[in-house]
N, C-alpha and C positions, 0 to 999 in steps of 0.2 A: 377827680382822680386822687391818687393818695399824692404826691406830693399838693398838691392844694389842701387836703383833709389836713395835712401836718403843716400851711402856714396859716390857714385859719387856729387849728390849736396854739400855735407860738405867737399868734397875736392874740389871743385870747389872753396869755397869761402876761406878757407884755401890757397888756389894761386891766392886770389885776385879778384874772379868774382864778376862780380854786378848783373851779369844773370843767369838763367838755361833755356834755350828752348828746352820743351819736343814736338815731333811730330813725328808721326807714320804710318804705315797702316792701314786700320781698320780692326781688328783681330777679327773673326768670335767667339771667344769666353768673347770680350769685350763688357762690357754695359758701360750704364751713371756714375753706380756705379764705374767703373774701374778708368776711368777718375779723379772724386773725390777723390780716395785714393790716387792715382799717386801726385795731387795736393797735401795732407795732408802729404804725405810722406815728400815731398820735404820741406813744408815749419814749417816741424816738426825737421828737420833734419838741415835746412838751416832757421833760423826766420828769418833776413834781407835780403836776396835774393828776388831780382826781377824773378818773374816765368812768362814766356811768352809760352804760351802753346799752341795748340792745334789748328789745323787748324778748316775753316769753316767747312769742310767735319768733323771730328772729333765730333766736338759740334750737328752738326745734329744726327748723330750716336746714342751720347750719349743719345738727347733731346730724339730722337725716341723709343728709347731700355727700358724710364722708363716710355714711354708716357705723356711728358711732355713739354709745346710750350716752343719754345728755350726760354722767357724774363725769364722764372722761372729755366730755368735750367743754363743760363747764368749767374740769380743770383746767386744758389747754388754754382756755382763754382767760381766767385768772394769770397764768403760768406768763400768759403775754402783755399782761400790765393791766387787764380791765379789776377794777374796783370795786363796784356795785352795779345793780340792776334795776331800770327802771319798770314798776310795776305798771307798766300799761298793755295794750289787746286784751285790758282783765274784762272791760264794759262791765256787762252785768253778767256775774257769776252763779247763772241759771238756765238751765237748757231751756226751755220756752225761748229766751228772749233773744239768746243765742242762735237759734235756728230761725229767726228773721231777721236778727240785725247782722249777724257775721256768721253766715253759716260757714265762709270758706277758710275760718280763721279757728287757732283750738278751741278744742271744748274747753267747760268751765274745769271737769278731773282734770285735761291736759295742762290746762296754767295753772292751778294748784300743784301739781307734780311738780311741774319746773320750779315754780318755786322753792316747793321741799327741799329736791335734788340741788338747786343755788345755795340756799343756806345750809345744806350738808356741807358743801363742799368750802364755807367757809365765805361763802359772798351774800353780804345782804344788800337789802332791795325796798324799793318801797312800793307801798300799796296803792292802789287807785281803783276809782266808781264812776265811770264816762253814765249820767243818767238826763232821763228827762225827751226821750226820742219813742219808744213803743212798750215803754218797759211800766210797771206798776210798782205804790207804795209795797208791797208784798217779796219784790224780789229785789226790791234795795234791802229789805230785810233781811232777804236769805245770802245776798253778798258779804253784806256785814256781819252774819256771824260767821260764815264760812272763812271771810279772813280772823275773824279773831280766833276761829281755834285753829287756824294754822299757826298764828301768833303764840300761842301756846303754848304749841306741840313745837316750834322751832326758836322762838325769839328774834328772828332775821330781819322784820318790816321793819324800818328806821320812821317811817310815819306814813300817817295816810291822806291820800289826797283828792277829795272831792273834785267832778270835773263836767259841769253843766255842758251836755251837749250844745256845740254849736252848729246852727242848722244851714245855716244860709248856701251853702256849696255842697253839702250832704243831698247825694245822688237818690237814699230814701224819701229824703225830705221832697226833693222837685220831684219824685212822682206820687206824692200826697200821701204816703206810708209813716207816715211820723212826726209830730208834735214838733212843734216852733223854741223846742228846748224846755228847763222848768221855771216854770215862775219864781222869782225873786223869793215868794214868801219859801220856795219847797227849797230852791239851793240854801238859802240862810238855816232852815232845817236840817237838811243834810247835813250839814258842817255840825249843830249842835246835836243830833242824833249819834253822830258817830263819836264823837266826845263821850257821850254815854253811854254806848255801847261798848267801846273799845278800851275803856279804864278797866282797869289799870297794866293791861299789857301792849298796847302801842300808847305811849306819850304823848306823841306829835300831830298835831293834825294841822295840816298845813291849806289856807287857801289859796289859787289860783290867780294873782291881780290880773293875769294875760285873762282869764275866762270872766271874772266878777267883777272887772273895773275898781279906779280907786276907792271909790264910796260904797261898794258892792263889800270890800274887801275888809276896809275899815270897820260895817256892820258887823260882819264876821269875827272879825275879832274881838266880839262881846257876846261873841255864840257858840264859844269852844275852839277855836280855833286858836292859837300863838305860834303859826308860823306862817311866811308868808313869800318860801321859797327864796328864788335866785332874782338878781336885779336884771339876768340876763343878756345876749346881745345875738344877732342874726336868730334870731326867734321866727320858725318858719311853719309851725304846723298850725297854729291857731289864724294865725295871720293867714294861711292858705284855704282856709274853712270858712273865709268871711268874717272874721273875727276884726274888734274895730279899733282896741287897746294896742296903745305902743309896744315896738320890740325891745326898749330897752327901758329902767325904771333906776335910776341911778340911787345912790348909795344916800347922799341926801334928801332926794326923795321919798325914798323908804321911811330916814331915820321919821322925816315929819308926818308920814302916814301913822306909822305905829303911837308917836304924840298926839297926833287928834283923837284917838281911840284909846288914851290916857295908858299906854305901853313902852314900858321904855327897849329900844333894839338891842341886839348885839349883834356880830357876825359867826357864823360858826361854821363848820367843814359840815361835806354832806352827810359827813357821821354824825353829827349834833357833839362836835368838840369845839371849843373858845377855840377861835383860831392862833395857830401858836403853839398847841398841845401836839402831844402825837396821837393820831389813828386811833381808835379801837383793834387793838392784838388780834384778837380772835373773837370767834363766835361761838356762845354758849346758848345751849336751849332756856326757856325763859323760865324763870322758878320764884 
């Protein structure tokens, strides 16, 4: 309930957080309105917290449930303290793959729209590629470039975030519909592909330690990758998937991962500012 949603976020910041990222199902008894109070909770409970909320799938939801085109509802929820967006329900950003892995989720046009409409309205977001379950080299392909000319045309992805299917509780997987996630050799790939595809208009490409393990992670950052997200805590969606990495990765931990892989750390907001600094103002298209 919300008052729970707002002492999880005041203990959150009470141990230090600079974030809360709320994302969910979409629950048959959730509207637009739900969304909003979720937000108010949070930033009533937590005022300096960065809130990174709510997937594209989620904002549709919402837009839909008060009949409202996403610019006006995206403002409203800006308006109520949400911060950024997390780029995820993106999978693979190809009808093929889409119409077996999530037919009942948007299309690839639908969450490129939402995005546009996000960063119109002045919210960015980051990007992600859930790969390695029914999809092919071919349409990781046409993911990554279809994010980088949104990138482009808007500037709003703060980074992008490979994100190796895990299989083990995936409902396609137990009935023999999809691959055991991707080999080691194709995620370390991925991470170094999208570095070269995405220079020079996303910077960041961030690995997943909850998906690639320590040493998975560490590789990584000798394959394009220099970022390596949040130290997190109550980490529930991987962990729900069968997933076997801790939910939490502490801040020394970190620093000595990034030393093994000869990196030195820093911390920074989820805007990629030294923390300490203020926010990025505004959002300009990328030039």
């Amino acid at each position: 309930d919300l008052d729970e949603v707002g002492r999880r976020a005041a203990e959150a910041v009470e141990r230090g957080a600079t974030e809360v990222c709320l994302q969910g199902g979409i629950h048959p008894a959730f509207d637009g309105h739900t969304y909003l109070d979720i937000v108010r909770a949070v930033r009533t409970a937590a005022p300096s917290v960065h809130i990174h909320a709510f997937s594209p799938l989620e904002v549709t939801h919402g837009a839909q449930t008060l009949g409202l085109p996403l610019e006006d509802y995206l403002a409203r929820l800006k308006a109520a303290g949400l911060s950024t967006l997390p780029g995820t329900a993106a999978e693979i950003l190809d009808p093929e793959i889409r119409a077996i892995l999530c037919p009942d989720k948007l299309g690839a046009d639908e969450w490129i729209e939402v995005m546009r409409t996000a960063h119109g309205v002045g919210l960015r977001s980051t990007a992600t590629i859930m790969f390695g379950h029914v999809d092919g080299y071919e349409h990781w392909a046409r993911h990554l470039l279809r994010v980088r000319a949104l990138q482009t045309e808007t500037g709003g992805f703060t980074e992008f975030v490979p994100l190796p299917f895990v299989h083990m509780e995936a409902p396609i997987w137990r009935k023999g519909k999809a691959r055991s996630g991707p080999s080691y050799r194709e995620a370390v790939l991925m991470h170094a592909v999208a570095r070269i595809v995405l220079h020079p208009v996303i910077a960041n490409i961030q690995v997943s330690w909850v998906k690639m393990g320590t040493d998975g992670a560490r590789a990584v950052l000798d394959a394009g990758a220099n970022d390596l997200g949040g130290v997190l805590m109550d980490e529930s969606i991987t962990r729900s998937a069968g997933g076997r990495n801790g939910q939490c990765f502490d801040r020394t931990e970190m620093i000595a991962l990034a030393a093994g892989a000869g990196r030195p750390a820093r911390q920074r907001t989820t805007l990629y500012q030294p923390i300490g600094h203020e926010p990025i103002p505004s959002l300009e298209p990328f030039a």
